[in-house]
N, C-alpha and C positions, 0 to 999 in steps of 0.2 A: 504493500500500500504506500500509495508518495504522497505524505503529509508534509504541506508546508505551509509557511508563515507567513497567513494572509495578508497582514494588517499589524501595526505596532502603534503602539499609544504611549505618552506621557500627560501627566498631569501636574502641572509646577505648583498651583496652589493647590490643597485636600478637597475634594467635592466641587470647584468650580468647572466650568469647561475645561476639556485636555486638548492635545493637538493627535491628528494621527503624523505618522513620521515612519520615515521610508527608511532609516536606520535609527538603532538607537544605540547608545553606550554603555554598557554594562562595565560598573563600578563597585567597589563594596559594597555599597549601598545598595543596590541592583540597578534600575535605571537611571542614569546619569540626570539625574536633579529633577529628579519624582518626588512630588510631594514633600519638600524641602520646605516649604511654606504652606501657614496655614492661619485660620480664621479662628480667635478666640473671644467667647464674653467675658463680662465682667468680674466671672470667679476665676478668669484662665482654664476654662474649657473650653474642648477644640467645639466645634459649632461646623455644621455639615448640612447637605439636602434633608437628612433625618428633619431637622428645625424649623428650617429655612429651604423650602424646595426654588426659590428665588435664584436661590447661587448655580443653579444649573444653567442663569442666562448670563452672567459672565462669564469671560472667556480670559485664560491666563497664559502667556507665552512668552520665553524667555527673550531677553534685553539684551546690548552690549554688557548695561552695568547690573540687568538683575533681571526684573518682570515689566510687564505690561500688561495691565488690568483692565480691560475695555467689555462695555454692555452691549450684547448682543443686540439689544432691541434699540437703541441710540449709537450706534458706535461712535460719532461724535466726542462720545462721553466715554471718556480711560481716563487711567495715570499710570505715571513709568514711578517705580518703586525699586529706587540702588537697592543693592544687599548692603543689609546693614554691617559695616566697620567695627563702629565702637558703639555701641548701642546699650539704651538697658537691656539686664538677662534678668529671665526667673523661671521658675517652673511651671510647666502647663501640664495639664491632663489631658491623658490621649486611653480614652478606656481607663485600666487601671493603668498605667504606667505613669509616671511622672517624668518628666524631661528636661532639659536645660532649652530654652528659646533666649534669641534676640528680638527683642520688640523692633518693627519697622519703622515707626515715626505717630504724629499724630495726624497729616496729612494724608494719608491713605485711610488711617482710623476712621476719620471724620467722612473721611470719601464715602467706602463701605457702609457707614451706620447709617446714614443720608440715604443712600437706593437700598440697604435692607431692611433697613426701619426699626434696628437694634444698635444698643452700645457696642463696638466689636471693635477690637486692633486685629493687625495681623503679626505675624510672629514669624520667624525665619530657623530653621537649623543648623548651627554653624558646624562648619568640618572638625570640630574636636568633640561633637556633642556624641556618645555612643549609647544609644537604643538597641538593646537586646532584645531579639526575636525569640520569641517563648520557646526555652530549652525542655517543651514537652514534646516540641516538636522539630528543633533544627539545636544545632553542636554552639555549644559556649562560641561568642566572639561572631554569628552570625548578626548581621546587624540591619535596621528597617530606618525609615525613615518617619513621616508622620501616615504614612498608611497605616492601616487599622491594624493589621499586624504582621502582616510578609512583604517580602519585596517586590513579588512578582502575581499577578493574577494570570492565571490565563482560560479560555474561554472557545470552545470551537465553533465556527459556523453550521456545521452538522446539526448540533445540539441546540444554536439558538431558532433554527428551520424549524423544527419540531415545536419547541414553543410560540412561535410565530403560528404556525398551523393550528397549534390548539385554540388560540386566541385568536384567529379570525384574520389576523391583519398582523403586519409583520412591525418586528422588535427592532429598533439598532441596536447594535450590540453596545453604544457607546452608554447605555442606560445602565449596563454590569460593569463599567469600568477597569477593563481589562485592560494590561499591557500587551501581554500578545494573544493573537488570533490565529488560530489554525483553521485549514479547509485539507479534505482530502481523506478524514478519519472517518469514522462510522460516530452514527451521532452517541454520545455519551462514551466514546471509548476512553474518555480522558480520565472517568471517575474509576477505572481500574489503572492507570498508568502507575508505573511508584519511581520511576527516573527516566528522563527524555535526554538529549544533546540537540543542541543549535550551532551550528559553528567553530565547533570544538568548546563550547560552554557546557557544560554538565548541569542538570535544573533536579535535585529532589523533590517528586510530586507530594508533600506533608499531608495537604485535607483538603475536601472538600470546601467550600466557601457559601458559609450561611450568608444568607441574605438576608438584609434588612428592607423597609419601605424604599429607600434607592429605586431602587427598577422601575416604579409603581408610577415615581415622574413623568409627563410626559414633558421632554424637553424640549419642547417650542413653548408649548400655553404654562410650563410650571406647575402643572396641575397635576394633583396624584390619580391614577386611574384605579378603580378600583376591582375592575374587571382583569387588570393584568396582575394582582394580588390575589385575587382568586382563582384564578389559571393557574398561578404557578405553585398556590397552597395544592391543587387537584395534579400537580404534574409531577413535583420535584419535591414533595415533603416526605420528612422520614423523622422519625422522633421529636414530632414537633414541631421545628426546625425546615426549615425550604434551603434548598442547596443552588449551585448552580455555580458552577467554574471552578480551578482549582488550583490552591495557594501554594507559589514554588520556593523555594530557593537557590540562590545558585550556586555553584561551584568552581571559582574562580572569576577573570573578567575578557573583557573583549567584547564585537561590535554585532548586533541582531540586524539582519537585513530582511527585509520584507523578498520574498522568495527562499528565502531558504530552506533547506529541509528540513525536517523533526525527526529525529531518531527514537524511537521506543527503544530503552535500552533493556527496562520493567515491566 
């Protein structure tokens, strides 16, 4: 079977729009400056579509000196946000884990809280900050960034067909926020995979990826659907719990290109 890599995504800031990308860079961190920045309220929690299904209409893309934050429905309306130098740090909450963040300024704060209608800064990850990926499931010294807890989603077109089908009218995948995309497999063959290779990179397939309201977005109107939450309770639930994609990490670094193969090595 010739499984390859449809489609690659990053997303710079957590939950906001991502870009798809014809390579990407695999880093320690896994994608080269995924999710490195993120949206927190006034307790310093991270703040997501879960809250806020709004942030699904900005759009977030990396700068000379950092990001560029622009409204999908205005693009008129951005601001360019350096990476922060010297900046305040403090800890935010990402789930349970606590982290070290640089605050970005008040200027992007005021921007955000203005078009989402909440008190919010944004927050940055500096390259000495290390976020440990839950050693129940990957080796001491694996490390994430502000995603929810792995470096890597990945998500096959096979599998999103079927739930397109069930529901009537078809899904983007960009609704599961995946990094990378497969075409080529049998649909679901991912949820038995346990290690793949892309380009001489090594990926342990850890677990399945519960799914919260996210997908239920629909990302033009921001509206939750509730018809695509009940689909996927009837399609993809198991203990509770609705599944769908499957959290990697990787083993070693180097560069993902869109065509490439996927080795089932597991």
């Amino acid at each position: 079977m010739d499984i390859r890599v449809s489609s690659l995504w990053r997303y710079p800031v957590k939950s906001m729009a991502g870009a798809s990308m014809p390579s990407l860079a695999v880093t320690d961190w896994g994608p080269n400056l995924d999710r490195r920045w993120m949206v927190i309220d006034s307790q310093k929690r991270f703040i997501t579509q879960r809250q806020l299904p709004r942030m699904c209409r900005l759009s977030a893309s990396l700068s000379d000196a950092g990001i560029r934050i622009q409204s999908l429905d205005e693009p008129s309306l951005f601001i360019d946000v350096p990476e922060p130098m010297q900046a305040p740090q403090y800890e935010v909450a990402v789930w349970s884990d606590n982290c070290a963040a640089m605050d970005a300024g008040d200027e992007v704060a005021t921007w955000l809280s203005d078009i989402l209608g909440k008190s919010l800064r944004l927050c940055f990850m500096a390259e000495t900050t290390h976020r440990q990926v839950d050693t129940q499931f990957a080796e001491l010294g694996s490390r994430v960034s502000f995603a929810d807890g792995f470096p890597f989603l990945l998500c096959s077109e096979a599998s999103l067909a079927v739930l397109s089908k069930a529901l009537g009218r078809g899904l983007a995948v960009q609704r599961f926020r995946p990094n990378i995309v497969v075409a080529g497999s049998e649909a679901f063959a991912e949820d038995e995979w346990r290690r793949i290779r892309i380009a001489n990179i090594e990926f342990d397939v850890l677990k399945p990826c519960s799914r919260c309201a996210i997908p239920t977005v629909n990302l033009d109107t921001a509206e939750r659907e509730a018809d695509v939450f009940k689909m996927l309770r009837a399609e993809r639930s198991k203990n509770g719990e609705v599944y769908f994609g499957q959290n990697l990490v990787h083993r070693g670094s180097g560069e993902l290109a869109v065509g490439q193969r996927v080795e089932v090595l597991e």
